[in-house]
C-alpha positions in Angstrom: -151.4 201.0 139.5 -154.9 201.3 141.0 -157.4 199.2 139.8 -159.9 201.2 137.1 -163.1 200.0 135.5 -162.6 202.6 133.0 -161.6 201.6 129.1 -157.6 201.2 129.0 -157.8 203.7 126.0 -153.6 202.5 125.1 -152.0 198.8 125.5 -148.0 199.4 125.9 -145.0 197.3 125.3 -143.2 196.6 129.2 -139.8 195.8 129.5 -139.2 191.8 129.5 -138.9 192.1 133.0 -142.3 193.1 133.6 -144.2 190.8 132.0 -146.5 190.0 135.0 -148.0 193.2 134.4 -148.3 193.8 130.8 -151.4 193.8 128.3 -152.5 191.2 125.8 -151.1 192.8 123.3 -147.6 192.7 124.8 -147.8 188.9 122.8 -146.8 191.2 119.6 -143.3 192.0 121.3 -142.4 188.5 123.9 -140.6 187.3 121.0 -138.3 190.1 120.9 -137.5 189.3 124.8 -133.9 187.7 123.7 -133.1 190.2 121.6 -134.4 193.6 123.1 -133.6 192.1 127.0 -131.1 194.9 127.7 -133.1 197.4 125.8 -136.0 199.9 127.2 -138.2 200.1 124.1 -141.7 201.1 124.7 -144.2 200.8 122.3 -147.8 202.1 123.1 -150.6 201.3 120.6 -154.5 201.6 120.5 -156.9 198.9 120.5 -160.4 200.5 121.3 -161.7 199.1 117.8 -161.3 195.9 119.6 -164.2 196.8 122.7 -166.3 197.9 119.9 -166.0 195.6 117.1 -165.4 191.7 118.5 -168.7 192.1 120.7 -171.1 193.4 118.0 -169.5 190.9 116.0 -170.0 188.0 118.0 -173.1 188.8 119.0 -174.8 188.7 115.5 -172.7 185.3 115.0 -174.2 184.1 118.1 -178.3 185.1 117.6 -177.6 184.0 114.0 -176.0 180.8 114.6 -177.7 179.2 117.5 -180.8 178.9 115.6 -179.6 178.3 112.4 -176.9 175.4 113.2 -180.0 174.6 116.1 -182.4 173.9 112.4 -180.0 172.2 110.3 -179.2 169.4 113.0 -182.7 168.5 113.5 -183.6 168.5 109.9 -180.8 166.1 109.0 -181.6 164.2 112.5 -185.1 163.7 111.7 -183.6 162.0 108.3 -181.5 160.0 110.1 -182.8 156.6 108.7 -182.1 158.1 105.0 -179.1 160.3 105.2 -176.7 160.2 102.2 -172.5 160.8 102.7 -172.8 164.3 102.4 -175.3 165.2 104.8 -173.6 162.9 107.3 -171.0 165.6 106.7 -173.0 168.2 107.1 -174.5 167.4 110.5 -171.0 167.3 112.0 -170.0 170.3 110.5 -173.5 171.8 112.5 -172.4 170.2 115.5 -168.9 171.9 115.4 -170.6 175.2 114.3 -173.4 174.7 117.2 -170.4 174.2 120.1 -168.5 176.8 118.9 -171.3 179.3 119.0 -172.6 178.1 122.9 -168.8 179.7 123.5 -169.2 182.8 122.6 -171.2 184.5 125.4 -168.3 184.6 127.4 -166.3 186.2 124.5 -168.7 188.6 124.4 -169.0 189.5 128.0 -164.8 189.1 128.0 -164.5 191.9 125.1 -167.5 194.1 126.0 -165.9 194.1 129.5 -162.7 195.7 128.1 -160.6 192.6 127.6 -161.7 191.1 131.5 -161.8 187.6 131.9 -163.7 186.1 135.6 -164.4 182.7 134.3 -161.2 181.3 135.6 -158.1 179.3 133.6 -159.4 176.3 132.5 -162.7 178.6 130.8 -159.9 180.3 129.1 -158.7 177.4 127.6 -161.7 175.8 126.8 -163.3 178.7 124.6 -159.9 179.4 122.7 -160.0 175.4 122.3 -163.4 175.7 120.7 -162.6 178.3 118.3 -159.5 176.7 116.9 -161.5 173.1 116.8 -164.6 174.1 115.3 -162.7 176.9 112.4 -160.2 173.7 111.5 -163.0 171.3 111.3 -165.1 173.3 109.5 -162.0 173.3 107.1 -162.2 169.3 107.2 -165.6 168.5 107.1 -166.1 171.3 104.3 -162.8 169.5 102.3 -164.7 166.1 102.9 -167.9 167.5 101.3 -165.8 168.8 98.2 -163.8 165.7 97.8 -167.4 163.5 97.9 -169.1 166.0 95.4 -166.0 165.6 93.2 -165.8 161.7 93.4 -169.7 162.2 92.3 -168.6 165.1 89.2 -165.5 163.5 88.2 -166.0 159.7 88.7 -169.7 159.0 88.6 -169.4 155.6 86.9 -166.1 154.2 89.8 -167.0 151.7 92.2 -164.3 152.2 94.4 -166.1 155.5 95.3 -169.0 154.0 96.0 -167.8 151.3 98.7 -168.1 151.5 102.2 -171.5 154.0 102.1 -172.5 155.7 105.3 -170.7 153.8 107.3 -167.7 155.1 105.4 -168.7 158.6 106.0 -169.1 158.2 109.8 -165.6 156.7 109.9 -164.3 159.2 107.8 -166.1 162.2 110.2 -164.9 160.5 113.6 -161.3 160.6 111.9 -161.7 164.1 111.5 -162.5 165.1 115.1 -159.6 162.8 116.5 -157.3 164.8 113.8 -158.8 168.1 115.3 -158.5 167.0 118.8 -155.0 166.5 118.1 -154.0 169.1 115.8 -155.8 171.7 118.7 -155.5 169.7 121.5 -151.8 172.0 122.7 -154.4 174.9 122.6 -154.7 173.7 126.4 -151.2 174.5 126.9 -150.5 177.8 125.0 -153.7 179.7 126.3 -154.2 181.1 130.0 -155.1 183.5 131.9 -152.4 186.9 132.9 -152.6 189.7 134.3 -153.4 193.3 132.9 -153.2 196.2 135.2 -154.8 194.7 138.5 -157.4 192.5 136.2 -157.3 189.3 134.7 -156.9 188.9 131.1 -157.4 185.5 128.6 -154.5 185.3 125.8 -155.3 184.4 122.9 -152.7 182.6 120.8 -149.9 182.0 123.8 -148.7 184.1 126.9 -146.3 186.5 126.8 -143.4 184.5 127.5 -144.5 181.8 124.9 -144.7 183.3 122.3 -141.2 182.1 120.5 -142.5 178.7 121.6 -145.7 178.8 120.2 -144.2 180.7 116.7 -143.7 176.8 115.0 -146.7 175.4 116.7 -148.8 178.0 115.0 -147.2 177.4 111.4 -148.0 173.7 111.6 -151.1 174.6 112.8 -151.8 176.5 109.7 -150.3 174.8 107.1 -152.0 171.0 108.4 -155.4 172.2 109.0 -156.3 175.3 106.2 -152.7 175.1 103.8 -153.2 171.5 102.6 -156.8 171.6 102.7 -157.1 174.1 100.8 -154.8 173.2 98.3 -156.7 170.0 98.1 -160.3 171.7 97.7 -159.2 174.1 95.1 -157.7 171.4 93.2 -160.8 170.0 93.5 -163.1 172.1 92.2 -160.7 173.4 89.8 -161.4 169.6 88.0 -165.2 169.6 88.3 -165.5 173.5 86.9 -163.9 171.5 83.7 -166.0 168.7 83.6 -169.2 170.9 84.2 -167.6 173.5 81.4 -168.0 171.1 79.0 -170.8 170.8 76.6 -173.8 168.1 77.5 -172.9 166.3 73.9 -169.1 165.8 75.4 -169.0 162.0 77.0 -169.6 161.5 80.3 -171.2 164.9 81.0 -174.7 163.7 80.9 -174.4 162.0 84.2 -173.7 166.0 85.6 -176.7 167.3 84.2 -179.6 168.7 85.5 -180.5 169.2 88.9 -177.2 167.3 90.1 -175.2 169.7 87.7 -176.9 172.9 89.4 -176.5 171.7 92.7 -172.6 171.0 92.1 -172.2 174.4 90.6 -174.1 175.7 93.5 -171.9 174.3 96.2 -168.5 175.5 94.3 -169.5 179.0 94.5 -170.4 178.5 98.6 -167.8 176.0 99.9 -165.1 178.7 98.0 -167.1 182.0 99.0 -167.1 180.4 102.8 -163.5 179.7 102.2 -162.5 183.2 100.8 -164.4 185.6 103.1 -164.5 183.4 106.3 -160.9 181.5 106.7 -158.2 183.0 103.9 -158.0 186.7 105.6 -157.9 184.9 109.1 -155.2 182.4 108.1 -153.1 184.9 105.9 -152.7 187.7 108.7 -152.6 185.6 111.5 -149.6 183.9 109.7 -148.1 187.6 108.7 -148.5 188.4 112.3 -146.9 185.3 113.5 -143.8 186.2 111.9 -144.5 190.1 112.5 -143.8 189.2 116.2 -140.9 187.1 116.0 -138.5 189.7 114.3 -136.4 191.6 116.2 -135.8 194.2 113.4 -140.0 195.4 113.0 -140.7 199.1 114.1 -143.4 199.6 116.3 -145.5 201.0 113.8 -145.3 198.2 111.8 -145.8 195.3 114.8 -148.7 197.9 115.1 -150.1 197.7 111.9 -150.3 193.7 111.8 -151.6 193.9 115.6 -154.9 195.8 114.1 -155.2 193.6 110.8 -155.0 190.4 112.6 -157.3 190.9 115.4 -159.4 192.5 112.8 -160.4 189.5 110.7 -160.7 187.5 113.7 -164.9 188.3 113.5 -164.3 186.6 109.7 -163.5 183.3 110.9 -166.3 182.9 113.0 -168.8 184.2 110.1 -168.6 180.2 109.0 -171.0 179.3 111.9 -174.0 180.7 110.2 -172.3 180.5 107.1 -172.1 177.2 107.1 -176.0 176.5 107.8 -176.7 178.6 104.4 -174.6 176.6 102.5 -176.6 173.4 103.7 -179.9 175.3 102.8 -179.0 176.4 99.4 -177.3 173.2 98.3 -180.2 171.3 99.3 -183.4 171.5 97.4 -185.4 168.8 99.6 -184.9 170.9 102.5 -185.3 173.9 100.5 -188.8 172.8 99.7 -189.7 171.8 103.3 -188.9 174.8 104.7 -190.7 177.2 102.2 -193.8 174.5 103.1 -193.4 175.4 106.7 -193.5 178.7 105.9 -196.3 178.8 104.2 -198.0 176.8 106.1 -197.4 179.3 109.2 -198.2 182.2 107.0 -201.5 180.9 106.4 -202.4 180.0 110.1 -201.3 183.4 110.5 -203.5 185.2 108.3 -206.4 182.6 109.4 -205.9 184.3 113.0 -206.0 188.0 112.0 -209.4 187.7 110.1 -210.9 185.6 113.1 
């Protein structure tokens, strides 16, 4: 077929014997390869949402993150000499959100080109690396934040909890991006580049002919870096929403009051609105489509159907890189007070300007 520059306005299931030349949304169907390889069935679905929606998306992720992730590692940097366990954290969480976000430009040119990708193999999968590293360490670093402000709810008066310090917390962080290196690190060999009707193309979760290979790779992938930290955060915060419950006369609740009280309630509601709106959609219909793909039995319609829902909430999970910075801002009245200074103090050189 000629090459076109126009939209491809359909994406349609090939017969396992032409593979070379099929879309990225053939990945739905590979796994059926075994079963349907005698068979001619053709399925032909619409994706235009996709050209539309992933760009805008990603771009507002992008202006909003760069600056905002940009902000919250200098702030904590410039307190370097004072930082406490949870903003040691925090900056590593920044510095995932920060390289994820310097990725998507290409996304953005790859989507608002109609799915083209220039930038060559090892580009490809680089940026699907980043996403996958920075959403599960986000997960991590956000779990080690929750476990540290329950340790402080739940046992204020341990010593246990308070051994080790900062140091602690730095070994604890570099733990967490040698788990994320490994738990992403065969991102490198499921993601590359295809071909799509004359242009080139970057899969997302596998190729075409991987996909049965990448099915179990994918559930671990799921269950080790959102299941079980998940688990362990709600679990978490399900423990300090019944020590904070409890009157201020009860024992051991004074230590929870006040300011420290407020700012643990505060960070319940963000950590778990960050986990709700940002990674639970994502994780719950990528793992649907997962196992969408890999029956032989599913209708077109309904491969279809979990096509559009999955590649629909992929703009959710990368919501968390701005997210992310407002959580810091909010759960943090020093740096809440420094920045309303700074504003002020730039509103009033303002104003000093206009009446000169």
């Amino acid at each position: 077929m000629p090459y076109s520059s126009s939209p491809l306005p359909t994406e349609t299931l090939i017969p396992p014997d032409l593979f070379a030349t099929s879309s990225d949304s053939v990945e739905l169907f590979a796994a059926d390869s075994v079963a349907v390889s005698n068979s001619s069935l053709r399925c032909t679905y619409k994706e235009d949402f996709k050209q539309i929606l992933l760009p805008t998306v990603y771009s507002v992720v992008f202006l909003l993150g760069l600056p905002l992730n940009a902000a919250v590692i200098l702030k904590i940097f410039a307190t370097r000499r004072s930082l406490s366990k949870n903003n040691i954290y925090m900056l590593n969480l920044a510095i995932a959100d920060f390289l994820y976000v310097m990725s998507l430009p290409l996304l953005i040119y790859n989507y608002g080109s109609h799915d083209y990708w220039p930038f060559g193999e090892f580009a490809c999968k680089l940026v699907r690396f980043q996403f996958y590293s920075n959403l599960h360490g986000s997960i991590l670093f956000l779990t080690c934040i929750s476990v540290q402000r329950y340790v402080g709810i739940c046992h204020p008066l341990s010593t246990w909890q308070k051994q080790g310090g900062r140091r602690l917390a730095w070994c604890v962080c570099g733990g967490v991006w040698v788990v994320v290196t490994v738990l992403c690190l065969p991102t490198f060999h499921f993601a590359a580049t295809g071909t799509q009707r004359n242009r080139t193309v970057c899969y997302d979760l596998s190729t075409p002919t991987r996909s049965l290979e990448y099915y179990p790779y994918g559930m671990a992938l799921t269950c080790l870096g959102f299941l079980l930290p998940f688990v362990g955060v709600m679990v978490c915060y399900c423990r300090m929403a019944q020590i904070l419950c409890r009157p201020v006369s009860y024992q051991g609740v004074t230590i929870a009051t006040g300011e420290k009280r407020d700012k643990a309630v505060r960070m319940i509601i963000l950590v778990a609105t960050v986990f709700c709106i940002s990674f639970l959609p994502f994780h719950l219909t990528k793992t649907l489509y997962l196992v969408v793909r890999t029956l032989s039995g599913a209708s077109c319609d309904t491969r279809n159907l979990f096509s559009i829902i999955y590649k629909s909430t992929r703009p959710f999970a990368s919501m968390n890189s701005f997210l992310d910075p407002i959580l810091f801002y909010f759960t943090q009245p020093r740096y809440r007070r420094s920045t309303k200074r700074l504003v002020l103090r730039v509103t009033t050189l303002r104003d000093k300007g206009t009446n000169v």
